[in-house]
Structures are given as C-alpha cells and as structure tokens.
NUPAMI-412112 format. One line per field, with one value per atom (N, C-alpha, C): x, y, z; atom name; chain. Coordinates in steps of 0.001 Angstrom, whole numbers, plus 500000, padded with zeros to 6 digits. Atoms other than C-alpha are relative to their C-alpha. Example, Ala and Ser with C-alpha at 12.3 -4.5 7.8 and 13.67 -1.06 7.14 Angstrom:
! residues 2
px [500890; 512300; 500900; 499180; 513670; 499230]
py [498810; 495500; 501200; 498810; 498940; 501090]
pz [500000; 507800; 500000; 499940; 507140; 500730]
atom [N; CA; C; N; CA; C]
kette [A; A; A; A; A; A]
END
This chain:
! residues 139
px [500831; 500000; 500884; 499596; 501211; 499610; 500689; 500771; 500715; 499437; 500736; 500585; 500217; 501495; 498626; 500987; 499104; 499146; 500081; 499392; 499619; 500547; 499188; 498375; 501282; 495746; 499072; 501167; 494201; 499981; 500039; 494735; 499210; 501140; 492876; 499220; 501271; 489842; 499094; 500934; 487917; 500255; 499478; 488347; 499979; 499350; 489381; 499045; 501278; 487028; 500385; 499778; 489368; 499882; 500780; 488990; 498657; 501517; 485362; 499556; 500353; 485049; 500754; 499001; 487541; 498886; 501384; 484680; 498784; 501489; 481679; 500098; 499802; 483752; 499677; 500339; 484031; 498523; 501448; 480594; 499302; 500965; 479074; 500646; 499595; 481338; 499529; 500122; 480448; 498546; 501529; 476551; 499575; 499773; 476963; 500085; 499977; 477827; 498673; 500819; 475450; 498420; 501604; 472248; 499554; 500706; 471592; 499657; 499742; 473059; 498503; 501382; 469772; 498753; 501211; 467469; 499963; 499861; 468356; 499339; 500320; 467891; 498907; 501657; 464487; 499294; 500167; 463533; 499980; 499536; 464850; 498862; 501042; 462678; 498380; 501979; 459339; 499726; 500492; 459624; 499993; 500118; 460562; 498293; 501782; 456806; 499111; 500620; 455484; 500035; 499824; 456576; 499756; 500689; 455694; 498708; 501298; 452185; 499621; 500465; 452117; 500167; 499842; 453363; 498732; 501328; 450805; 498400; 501182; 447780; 499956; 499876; 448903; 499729; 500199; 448702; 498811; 501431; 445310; 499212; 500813; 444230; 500511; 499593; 445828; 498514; 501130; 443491; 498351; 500768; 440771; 499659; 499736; 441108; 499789; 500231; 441502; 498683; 501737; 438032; 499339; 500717; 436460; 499865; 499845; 437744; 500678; 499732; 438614; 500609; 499355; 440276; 498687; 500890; 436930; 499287; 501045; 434691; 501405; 498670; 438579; 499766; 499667; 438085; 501156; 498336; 441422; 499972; 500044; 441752; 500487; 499426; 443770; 500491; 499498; 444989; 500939; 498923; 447811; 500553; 498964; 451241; 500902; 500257; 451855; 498758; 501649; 448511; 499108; 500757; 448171; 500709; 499951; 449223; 499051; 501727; 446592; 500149; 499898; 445801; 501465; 499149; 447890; 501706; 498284; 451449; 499739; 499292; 451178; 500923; 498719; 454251; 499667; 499776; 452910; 498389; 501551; 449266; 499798; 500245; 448386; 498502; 500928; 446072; 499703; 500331; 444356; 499497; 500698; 443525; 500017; 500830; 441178; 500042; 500349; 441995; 499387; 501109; 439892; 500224; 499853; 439447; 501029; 498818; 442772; 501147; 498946; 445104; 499597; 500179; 445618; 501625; 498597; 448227; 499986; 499977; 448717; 501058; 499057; 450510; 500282; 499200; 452498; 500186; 499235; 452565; 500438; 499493; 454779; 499783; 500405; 453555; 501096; 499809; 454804; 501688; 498321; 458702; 500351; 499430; 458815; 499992; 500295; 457827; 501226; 498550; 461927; 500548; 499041; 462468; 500570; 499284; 464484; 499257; 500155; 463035; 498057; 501682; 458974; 499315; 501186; 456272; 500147; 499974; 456123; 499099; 500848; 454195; 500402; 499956; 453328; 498593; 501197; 451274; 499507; 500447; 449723; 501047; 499219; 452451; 501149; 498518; 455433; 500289; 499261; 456476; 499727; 499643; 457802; 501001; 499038; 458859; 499744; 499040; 460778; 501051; 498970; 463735; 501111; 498792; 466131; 499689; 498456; 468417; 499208; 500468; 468403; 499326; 500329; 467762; 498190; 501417; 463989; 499099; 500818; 462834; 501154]
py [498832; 500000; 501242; 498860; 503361; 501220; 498726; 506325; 500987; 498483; 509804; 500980; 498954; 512892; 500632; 499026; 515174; 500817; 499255; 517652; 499708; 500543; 515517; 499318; 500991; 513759; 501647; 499148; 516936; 501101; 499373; 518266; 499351; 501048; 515380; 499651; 500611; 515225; 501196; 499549; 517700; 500854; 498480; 520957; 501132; 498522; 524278; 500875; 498953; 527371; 500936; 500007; 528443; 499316; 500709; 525760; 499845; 500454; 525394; 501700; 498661; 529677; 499688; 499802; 528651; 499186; 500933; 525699; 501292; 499751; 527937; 501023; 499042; 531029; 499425; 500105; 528913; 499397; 499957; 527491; 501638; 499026; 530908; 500553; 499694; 532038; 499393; 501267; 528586; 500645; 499608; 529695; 501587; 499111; 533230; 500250; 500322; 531644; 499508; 501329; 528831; 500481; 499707; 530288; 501049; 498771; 533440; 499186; 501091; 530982; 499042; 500566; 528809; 500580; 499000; 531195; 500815; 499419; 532512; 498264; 500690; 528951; 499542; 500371; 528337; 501073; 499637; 531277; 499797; 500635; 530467; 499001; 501190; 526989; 500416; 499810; 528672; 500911; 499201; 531495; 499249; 501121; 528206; 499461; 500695; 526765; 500856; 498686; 530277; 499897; 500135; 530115; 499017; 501692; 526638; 500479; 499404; 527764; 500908; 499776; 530479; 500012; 500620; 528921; 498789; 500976; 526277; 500486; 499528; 528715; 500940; 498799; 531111; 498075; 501061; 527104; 499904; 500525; 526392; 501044; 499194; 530020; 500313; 500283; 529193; 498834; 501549; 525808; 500872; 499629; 528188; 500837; 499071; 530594; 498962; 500953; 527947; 499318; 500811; 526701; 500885; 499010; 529907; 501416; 499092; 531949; 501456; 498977; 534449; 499745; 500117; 534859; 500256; 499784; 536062; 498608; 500604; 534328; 498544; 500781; 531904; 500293; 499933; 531058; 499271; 500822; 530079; 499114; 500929; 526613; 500175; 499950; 527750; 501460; 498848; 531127; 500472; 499764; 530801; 498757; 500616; 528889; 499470; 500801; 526108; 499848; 500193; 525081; 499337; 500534; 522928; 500265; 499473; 525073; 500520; 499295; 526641; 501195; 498198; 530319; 500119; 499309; 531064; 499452; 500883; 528941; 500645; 500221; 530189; 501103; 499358; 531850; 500933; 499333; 533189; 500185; 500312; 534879; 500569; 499884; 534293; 500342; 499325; 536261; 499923; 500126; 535974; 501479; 498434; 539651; 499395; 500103; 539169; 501279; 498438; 542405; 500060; 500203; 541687; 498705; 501374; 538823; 499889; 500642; 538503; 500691; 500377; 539238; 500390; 499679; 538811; 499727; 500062; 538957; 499327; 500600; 536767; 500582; 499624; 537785; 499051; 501065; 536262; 501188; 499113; 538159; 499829; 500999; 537308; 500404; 499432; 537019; 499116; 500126; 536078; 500350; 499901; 535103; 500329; 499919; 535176; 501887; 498673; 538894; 500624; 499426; 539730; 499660; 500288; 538416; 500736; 498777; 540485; 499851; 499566; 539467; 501126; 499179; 541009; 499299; 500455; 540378; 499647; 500766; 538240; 500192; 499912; 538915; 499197; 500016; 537381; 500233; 500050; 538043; 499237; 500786; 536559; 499670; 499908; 537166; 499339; 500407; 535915; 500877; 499046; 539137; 499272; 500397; 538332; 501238; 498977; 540703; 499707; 499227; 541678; 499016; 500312; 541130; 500193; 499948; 541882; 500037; 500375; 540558; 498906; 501045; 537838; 498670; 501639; 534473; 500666; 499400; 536402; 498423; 501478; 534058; 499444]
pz [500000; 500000; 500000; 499941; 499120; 500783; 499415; 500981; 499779; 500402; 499955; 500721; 499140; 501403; 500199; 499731; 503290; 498905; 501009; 500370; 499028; 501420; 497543; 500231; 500108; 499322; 500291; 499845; 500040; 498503; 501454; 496002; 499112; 501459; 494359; 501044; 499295; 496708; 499141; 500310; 494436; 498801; 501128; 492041; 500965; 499579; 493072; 499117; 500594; 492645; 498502; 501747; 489829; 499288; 500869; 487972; 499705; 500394; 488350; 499278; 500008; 487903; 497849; 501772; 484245; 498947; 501063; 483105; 500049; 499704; 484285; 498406; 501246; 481612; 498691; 501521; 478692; 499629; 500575; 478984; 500009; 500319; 478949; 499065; 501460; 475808; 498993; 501279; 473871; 500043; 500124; 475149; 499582; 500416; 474155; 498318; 501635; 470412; 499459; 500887; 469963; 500315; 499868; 471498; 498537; 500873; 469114; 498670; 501275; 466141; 500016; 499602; 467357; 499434; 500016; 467872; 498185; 501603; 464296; 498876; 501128; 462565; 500270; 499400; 464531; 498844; 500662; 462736; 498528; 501258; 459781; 499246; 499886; 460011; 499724; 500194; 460481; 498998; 501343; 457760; 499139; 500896; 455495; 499908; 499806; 456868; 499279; 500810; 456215; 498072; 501258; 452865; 499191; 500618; 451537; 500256; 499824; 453105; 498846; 501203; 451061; 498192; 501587; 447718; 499909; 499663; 448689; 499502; 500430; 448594; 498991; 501326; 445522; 498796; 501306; 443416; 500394; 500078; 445149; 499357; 500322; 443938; 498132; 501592; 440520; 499319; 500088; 440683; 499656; 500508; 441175; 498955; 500728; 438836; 498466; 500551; 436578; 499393; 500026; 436945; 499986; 499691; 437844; 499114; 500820; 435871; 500571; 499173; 438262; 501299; 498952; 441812; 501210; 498895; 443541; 500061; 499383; 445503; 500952; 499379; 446915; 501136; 498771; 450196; 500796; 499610; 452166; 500882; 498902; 454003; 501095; 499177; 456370; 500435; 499969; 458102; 501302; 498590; 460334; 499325; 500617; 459762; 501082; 500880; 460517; 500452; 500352; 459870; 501420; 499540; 462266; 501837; 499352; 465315; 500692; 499173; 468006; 499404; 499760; 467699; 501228; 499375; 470434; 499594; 500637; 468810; 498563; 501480; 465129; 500134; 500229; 464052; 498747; 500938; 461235; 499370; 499985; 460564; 498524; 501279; 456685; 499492; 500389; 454893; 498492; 501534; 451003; 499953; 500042; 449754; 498460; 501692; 445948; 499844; 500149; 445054; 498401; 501354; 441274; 499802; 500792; 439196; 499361; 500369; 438185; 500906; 498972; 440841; 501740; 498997; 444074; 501318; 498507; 447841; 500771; 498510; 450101; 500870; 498875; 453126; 501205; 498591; 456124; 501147; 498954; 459290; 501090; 499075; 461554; 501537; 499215; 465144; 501442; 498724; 468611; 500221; 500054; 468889; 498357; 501098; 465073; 499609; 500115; 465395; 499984; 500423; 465527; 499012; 501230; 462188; 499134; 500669; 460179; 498923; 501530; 456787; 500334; 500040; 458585; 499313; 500527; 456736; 498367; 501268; 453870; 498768; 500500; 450794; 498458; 501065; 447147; 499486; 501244; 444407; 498964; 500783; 441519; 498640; 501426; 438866; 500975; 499312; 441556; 500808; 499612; 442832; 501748; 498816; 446511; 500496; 499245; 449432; 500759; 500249; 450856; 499371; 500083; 448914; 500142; 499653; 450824; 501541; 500292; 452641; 499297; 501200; 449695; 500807; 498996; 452495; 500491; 499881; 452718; 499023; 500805; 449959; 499285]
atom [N; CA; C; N; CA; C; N; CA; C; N; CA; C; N; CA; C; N; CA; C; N; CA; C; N; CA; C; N; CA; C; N; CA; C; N; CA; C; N; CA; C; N; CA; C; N; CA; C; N; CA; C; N; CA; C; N; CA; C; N; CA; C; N; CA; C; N; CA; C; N; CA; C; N; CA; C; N; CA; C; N; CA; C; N; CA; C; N; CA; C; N; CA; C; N; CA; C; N; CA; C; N; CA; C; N; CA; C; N; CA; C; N; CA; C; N; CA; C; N; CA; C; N; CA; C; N; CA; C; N; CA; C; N; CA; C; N; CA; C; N; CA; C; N; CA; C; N; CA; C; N; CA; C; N; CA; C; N; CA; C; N; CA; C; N; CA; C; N; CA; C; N; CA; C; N; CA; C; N; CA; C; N; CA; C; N; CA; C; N; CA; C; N; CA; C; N; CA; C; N; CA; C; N; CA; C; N; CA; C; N; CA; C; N; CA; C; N; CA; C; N; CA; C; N; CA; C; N; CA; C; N; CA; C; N; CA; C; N; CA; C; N; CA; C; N; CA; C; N; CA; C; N; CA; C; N; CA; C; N; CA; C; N; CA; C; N; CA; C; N; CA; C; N; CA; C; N; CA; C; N; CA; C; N; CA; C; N; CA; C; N; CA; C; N; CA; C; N; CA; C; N; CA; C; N; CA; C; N; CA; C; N; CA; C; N; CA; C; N; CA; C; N; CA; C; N; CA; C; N; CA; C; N; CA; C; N; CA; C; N; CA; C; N; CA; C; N; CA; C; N; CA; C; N; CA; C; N; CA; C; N; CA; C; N; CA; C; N; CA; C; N; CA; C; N; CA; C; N; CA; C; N; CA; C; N; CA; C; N; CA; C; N; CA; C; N; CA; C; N; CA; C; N; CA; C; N; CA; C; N; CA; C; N; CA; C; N; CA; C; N; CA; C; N; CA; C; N; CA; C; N; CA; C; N; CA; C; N; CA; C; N; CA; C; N; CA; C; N; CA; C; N; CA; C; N; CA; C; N; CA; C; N; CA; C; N; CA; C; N; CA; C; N; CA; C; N; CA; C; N; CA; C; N; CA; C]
kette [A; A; A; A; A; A; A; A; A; A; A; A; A; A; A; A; A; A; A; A; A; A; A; A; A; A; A; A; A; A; A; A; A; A; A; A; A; A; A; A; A; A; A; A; A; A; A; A; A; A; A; A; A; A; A; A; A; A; A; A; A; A; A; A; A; A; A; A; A; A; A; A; A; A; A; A; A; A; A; A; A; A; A; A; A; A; A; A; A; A; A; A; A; A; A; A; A; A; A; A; A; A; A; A; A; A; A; A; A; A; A; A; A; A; A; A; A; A; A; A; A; A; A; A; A; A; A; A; A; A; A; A; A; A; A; A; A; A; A; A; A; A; A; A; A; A; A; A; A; A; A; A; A; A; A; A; A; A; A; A; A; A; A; A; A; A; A; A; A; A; A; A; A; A; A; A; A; A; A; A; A; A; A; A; A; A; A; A; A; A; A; A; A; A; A; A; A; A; A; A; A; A; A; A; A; A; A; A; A; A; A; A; A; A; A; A; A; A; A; A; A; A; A; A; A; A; A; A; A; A; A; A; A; A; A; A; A; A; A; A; A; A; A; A; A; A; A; A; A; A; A; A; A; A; A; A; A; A; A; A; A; A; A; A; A; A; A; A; A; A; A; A; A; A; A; A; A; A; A; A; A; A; A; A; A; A; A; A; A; A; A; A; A; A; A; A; A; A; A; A; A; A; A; A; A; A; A; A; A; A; A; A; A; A; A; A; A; A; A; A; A; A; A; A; A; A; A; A; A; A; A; A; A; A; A; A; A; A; A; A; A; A; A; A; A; A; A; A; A; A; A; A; A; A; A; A; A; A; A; A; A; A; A; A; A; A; A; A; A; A; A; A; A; A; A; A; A; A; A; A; A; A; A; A; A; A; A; A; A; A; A; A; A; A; A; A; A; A; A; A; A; A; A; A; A; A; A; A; A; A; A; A; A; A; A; A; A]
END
C-alpha cells in the first residue's frame, strides 16, 4: 500500500474554485455563440413553413382561377402557419387579399417570437412578385 502525502491527498479530493470559475467562463462564451446561432435557425425553420404555406395557397388560387375563371369568391383553408398550430402557437398569421378577378396577395405576418424576424412580413402576388427582397435568404 502506498501512501501519499498530506498535500498531495488533500489536492485530488475535488476541484478548486478556479477551475470550476475557468469551466463555468468557457461554457458561457460557447453559450453566448450557439444560442443566438439557434434562435436565428428556429427562425429560419418557420419562415421556410410560412413560405411553403404560402406557395401552397397562391397554386390552390391558381386551381381556382383555373376553373372559375377568376380569383373572387377563393376562400382560404387555412389562416395561420403552421397550419396545424393553436391560435395562440402560430408563428405566422396568413392572409388571402382578391383584390379583382385577376390578381391577388397573400401575406404572412409574423407574430409572437417570430415577430423579431428580420426578413417582417412576407408577401406574394399573383404574377410571383415576393417581398421583401432583401436581405436575399427572405425568399
């Protein structure tokens, strides 16, 4: 059986408040990186939903149009994103505007946490046009 010194048994019975004060620093630098980075591609994620949504209902109002001849009388299956979110969880509150029988806007507006998104409020029309375009990662 070996036996230590005093010194050496009372150095490896734990960590030292610098060391634990040196782990606690670099986790809050690494969390300082990776959260915002997060919180940015969450975003990211749900304006994607938003957007499929409304490419989704500009083809169903193609479909009608199609048949109808026109854009009036289109009522929208759905009006909030993702679809199948409560009122109080959607991220994104979608709107159909018939502004005549041949064109019309849908809009995306973004509500709760998504309400800091940089690209705002989403819009297309009947010919393509999409805004905002800018910054380009919008659509």
């Amino acid at each position: 059986m070996i036996l230590l010194p005093i010194a050496a048994a009372r150095r490896s019975r734990g960590f030292t408040l610098i060391e634990l004060m040196i782990v606690v620093a670099v986790i809050a630098v690494i969390v300082a990186f990776a959260y915002p980075s997060y919180v940015d591609h969450v975003r990211k994620s749900r304006r994607a939903q938003a957007k499929a949504d409304m490419v989704e209902l500009a083809q169903l109002l193609e479909r009608w149009h199609t048949v109808e001849n026109t854009y009036e009388g289109f009522a929208a299956p759905f009006e909030r994103s993702p679809r199948e979110a409560a009122a109080d969880t959607e991220q994104y509150q979608i709107g159909v505007a018939v502004d005549d029988a041949n064109s019309f806007t849908i809009t995306a507006t973004p509500q709760r946490q998504q309400a800091d998104d940089r690209c705002g409020t989403l819009t297309m029309n009947q010919a393509g046009v999409k805004t905002p375009d800018s910054p380009p990662e919008c659509w």
